[in-house]
N, C-alpha and C positions, 0 to 999 in steps of 0.2 A: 504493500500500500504506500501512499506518498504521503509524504511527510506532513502534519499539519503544522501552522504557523503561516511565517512571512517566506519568498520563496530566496533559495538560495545566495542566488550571482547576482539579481537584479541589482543591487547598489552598486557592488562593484564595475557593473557594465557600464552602468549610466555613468559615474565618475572616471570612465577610459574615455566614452564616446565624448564626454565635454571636453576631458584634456586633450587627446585627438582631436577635436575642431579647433579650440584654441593654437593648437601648434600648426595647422594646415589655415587656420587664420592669417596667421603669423606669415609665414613663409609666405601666403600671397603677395602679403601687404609688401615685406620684404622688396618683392620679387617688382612691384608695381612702381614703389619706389627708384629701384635700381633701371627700372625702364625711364620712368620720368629724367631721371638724372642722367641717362644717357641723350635723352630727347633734345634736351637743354641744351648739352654740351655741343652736339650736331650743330642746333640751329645759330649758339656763339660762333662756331668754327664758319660754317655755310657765311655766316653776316662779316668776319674778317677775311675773306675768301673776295667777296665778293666787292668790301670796300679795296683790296689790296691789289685787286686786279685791273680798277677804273684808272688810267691813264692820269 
């Protein structure tokens, strides 16, 4: 028969699946970041590129 009570894993699940999102959060934000800051640095470089070429 099964056990009566509360049921085994569920807390422990629930407390991996939040830290799991939190870390896969993370790493997006990261990730979005690092894109932004390369976007940047492109459109500095393209804009001295582009003054340093006019005659």
């Amino acid at each position: 028969m099964a056990k009566a009570g509360s049921p085994k894993n569920t807390k422990n699940k629930a407390k991996h699946s939040k830290l799991m999102a939190q870390k896969k959060k993370k790493e997006r934000e990261k990730k979005e970041a690092h894109k932004a800051r390369l976007k940047a640095l492109n459109e500095k470089i393209k804009l001295q590129n582009n003054i340093s070429s006019l005659p």
